[in-house]
C-alpha positions as CSV (number, residue, x, y, z in Angstrom):
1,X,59.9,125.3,-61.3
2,X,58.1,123.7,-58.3
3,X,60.2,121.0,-57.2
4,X,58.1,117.4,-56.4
5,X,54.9,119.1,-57.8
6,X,52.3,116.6,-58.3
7,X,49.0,117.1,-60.1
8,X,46.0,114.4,-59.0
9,X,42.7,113.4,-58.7
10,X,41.7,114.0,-55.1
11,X,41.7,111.0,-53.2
12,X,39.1,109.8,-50.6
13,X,36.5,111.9,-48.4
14,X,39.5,112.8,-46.4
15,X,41.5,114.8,-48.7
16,X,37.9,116.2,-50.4
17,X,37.1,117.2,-46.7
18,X,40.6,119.0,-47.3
19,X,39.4,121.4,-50.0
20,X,36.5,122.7,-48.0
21,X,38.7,124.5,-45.7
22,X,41.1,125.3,-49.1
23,X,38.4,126.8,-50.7
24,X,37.6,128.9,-47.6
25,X,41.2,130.2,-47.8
26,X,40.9,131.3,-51.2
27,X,37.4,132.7,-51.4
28,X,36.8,133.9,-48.0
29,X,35.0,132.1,-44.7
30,X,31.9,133.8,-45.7
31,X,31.7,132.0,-49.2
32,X,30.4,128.5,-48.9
33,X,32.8,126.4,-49.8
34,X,31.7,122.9,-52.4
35,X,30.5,120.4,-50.4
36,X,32.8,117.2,-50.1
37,X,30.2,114.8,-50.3
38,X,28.7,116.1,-53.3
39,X,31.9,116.2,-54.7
40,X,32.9,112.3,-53.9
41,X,29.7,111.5,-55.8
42,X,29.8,113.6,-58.6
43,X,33.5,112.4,-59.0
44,X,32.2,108.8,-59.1
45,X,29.9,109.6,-61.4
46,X,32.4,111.2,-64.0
47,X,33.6,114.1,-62.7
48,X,37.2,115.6,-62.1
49,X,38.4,116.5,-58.6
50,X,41.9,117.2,-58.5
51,X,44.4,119.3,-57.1
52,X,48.4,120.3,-57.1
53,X,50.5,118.9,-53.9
54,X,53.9,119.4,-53.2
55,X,54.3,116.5,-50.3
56,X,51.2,116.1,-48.8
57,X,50.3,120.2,-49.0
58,X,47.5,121.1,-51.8
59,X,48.1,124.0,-53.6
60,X,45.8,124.7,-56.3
61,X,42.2,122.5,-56.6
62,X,40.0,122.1,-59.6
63,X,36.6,121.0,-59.8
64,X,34.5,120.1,-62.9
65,X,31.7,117.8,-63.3
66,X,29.4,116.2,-66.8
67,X,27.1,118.0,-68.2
68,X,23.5,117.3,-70.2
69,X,26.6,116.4,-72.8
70,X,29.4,113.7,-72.8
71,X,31.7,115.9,-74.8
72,X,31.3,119.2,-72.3
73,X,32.8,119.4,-69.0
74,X,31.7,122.1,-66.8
75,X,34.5,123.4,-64.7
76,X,33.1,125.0,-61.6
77,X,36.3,125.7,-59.5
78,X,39.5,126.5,-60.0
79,X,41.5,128.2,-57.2
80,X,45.2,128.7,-56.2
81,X,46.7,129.2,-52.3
82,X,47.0,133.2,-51.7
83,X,50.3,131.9,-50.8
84,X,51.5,130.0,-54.2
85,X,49.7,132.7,-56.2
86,X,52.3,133.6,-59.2
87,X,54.0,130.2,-60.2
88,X,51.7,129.3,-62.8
89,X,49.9,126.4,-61.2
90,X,46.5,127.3,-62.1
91,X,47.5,127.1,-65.9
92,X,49.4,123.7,-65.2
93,X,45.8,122.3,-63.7
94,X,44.1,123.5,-66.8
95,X,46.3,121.8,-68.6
96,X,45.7,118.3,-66.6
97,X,42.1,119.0,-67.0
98,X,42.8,119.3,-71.0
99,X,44.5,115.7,-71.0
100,X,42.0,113.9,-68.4
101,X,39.3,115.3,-70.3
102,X,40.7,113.9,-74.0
103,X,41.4,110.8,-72.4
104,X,37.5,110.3,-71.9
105,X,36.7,111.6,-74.7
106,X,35.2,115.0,-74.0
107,X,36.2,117.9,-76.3
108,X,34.8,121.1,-74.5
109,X,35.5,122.3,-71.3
110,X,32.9,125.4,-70.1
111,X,33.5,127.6,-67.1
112,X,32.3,131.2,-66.1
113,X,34.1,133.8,-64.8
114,X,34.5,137.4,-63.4
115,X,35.3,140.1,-66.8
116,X,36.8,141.9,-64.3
117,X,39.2,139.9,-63.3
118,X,42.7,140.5,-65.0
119,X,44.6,137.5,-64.0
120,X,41.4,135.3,-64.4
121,X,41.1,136.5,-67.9
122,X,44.8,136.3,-69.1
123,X,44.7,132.6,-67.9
124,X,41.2,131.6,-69.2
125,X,41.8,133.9,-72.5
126,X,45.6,134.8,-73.4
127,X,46.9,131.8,-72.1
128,X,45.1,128.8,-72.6
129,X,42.8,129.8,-75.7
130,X,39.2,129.9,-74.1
131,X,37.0,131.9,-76.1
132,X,33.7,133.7,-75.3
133,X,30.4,134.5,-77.0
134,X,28.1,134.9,-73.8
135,X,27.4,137.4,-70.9
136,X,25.7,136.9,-67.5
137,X,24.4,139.5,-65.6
138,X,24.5,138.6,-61.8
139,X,25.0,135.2,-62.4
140,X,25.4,134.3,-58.8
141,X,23.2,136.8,-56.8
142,X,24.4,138.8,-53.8
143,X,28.1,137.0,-52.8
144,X,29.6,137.2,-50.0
145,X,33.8,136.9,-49.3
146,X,35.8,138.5,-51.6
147,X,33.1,139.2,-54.2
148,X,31.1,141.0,-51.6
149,X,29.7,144.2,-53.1
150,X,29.5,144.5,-57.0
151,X,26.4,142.1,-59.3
152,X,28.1,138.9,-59.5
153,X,27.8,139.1,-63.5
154,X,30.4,136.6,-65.8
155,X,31.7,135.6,-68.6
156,X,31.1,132.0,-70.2
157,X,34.4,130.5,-71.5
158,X,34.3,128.0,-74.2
159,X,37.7,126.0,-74.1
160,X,37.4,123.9,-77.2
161,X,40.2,121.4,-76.6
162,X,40.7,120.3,-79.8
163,X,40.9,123.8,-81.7
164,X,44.4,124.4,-83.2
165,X,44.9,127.8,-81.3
166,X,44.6,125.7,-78.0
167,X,47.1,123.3,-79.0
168,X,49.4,125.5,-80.2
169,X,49.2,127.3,-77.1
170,X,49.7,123.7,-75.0
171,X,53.0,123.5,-77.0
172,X,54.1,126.9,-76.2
173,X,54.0,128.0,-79.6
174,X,51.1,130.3,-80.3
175,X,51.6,133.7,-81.4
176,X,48.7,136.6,-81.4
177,X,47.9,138.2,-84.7
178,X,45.2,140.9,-85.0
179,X,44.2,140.2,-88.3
180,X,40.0,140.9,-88.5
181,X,40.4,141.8,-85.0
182,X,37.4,145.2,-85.1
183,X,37.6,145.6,-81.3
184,X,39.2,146.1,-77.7
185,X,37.4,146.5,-74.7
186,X,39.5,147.3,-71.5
187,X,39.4,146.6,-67.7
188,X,40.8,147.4,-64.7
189,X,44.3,146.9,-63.9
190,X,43.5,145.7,-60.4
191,X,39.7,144.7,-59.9
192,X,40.4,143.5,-56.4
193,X,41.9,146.8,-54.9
194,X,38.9,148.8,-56.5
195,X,36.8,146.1,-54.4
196,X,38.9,146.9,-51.3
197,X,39.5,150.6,-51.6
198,X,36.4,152.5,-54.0
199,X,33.5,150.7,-54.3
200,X,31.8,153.6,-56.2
201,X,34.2,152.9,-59.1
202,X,34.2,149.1,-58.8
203,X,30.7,149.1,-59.5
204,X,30.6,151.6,-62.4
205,X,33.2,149.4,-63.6
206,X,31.4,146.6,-63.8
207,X,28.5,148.4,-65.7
208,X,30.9,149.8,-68.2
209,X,32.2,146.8,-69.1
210,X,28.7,144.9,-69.1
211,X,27.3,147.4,-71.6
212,X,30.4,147.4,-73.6
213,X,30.7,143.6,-73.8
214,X,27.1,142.9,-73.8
215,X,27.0,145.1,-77.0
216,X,29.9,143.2,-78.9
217,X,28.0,139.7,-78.2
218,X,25.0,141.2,-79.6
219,X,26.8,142.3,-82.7
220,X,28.1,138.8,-83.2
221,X,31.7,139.6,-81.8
222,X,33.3,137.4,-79.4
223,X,36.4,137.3,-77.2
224,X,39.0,135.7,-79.1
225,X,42.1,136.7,-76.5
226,X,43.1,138.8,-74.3
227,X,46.5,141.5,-74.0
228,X,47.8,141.1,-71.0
229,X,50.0,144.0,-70.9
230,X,46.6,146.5,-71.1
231,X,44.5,144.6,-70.1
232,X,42.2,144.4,-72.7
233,X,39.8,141.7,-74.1
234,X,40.3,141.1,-78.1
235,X,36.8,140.7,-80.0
236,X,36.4,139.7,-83.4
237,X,33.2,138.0,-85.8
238,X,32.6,134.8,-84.8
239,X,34.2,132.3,-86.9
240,X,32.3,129.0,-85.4
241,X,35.0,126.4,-86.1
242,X,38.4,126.4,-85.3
243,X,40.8,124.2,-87.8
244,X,40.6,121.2,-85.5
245,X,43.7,118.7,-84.9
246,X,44.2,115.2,-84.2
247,X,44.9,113.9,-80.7
């Protein structure tokens, strides 16, 4: 447990100016970081800015914003200090996102994401009950930093805040069953050293997986978790609602 951990909304153009270098820390000097001044407006105009501090040193930072919907929240960034990596403090800003969001009455939370990514897909998936239904091929174009390299191609997560699996999951007490479950698509154990040491592989990688997942969407499968201890995505038919709860 982090001791004096304190999850906020970011306060003034100081502490947004903050997250620019942050965000350079985590993705790399060569990836431009979110601009502060289009994140103070966008935050006065309904969207979430927040971060995790322990004293006056930012951890983790999250940014999501309104979209063409008032019940869907795009989440844009979520990122965690190379050096606080491992104490679950992207998960507990999901979670504030969850409750800031329900407060104001938005239900659906989207974000995309790298496939590849293991620890980005045992949060988004396995832990906090996103699902997904959509692919993107080289989503982002040529990137620089540390997604230098390979098509920038993700994943669309669809956190529906209300569904029953997410809740149960927010009160620690979901359990997986595989019931119906038709498929399993695996991916690397370790994206980022492919990226670093055999770039050759990383991309064929990426190309498997893309015709693999691309395949199950148009099937009408979609990613309903994800194993964490093989690292590999759970698809089943898409069921399109969830037994919803109150909140």
């Amino acid at each position: 447990m982090i001791e004096h951990l304190v999850l906020r909304e970011l306060d003034g153009v100081d502490e947004l100016k903050r997250s620019e270098a942050f965000q350079r820390e985590v993705w790399g000097a060569d990836d431009p970081p979110d601009n502060s001044d289009l994140m103070l407006a966008i935050q006065h105009e309904g969207g979430l800015v927040a971060g995790a501090f322990v004293g006056g040193r930012m951890l983790g930072f999250l940014f999501g914003f309104p979209t063409s919907d008032p019940q869907i929240q795009h989440s844009h960034r979520l990122a965690v200090h190379p050096d606080s990596q491992g104490m679950g403090l992207g998960q507990k800003l999901k979670w504030y996102q969850r409750d800031w969001c329900l407060k104001r009455g938005i239900s659906m939370v989207r974000w995309t994401y790298d496939p590849l990514r293991r620890i980005n897909a045992g949060l988004n998936i396995s832990r906090l009950g996103a699902t997904v239904q959509t692919y993107f091929e080289d989503y982002y174009g040529e990137m620089e930093g540390i997604n230098a390299g390979v098509p920038s191609d993700r994943l669309l997560a669809e956190w529906d805040l209300n569904a029953r699996s997410v809740a149960l999951r927010a009160a620690n007490e979901y359990q997986r069953t595989e019931t119906g479950v038709t498929e399993r698509i695996a991916i690397p154990s370790d994206f980022a050293a492919l990226l670093r040491d055999d770039m050759e592989r990383a991309v064929s990688e990426r190309l498997r997986a893309r015709t693999a997942l691309r395949n199950a969407f148009d099937r009408g499968l979609r990613i309903t978790d994800f194993d964490t201890e093989t690292a590999e995505y759970i698809l089943a038919p898409y069921v399109p609602f969830d037994l919803a709860i109150d909140v």
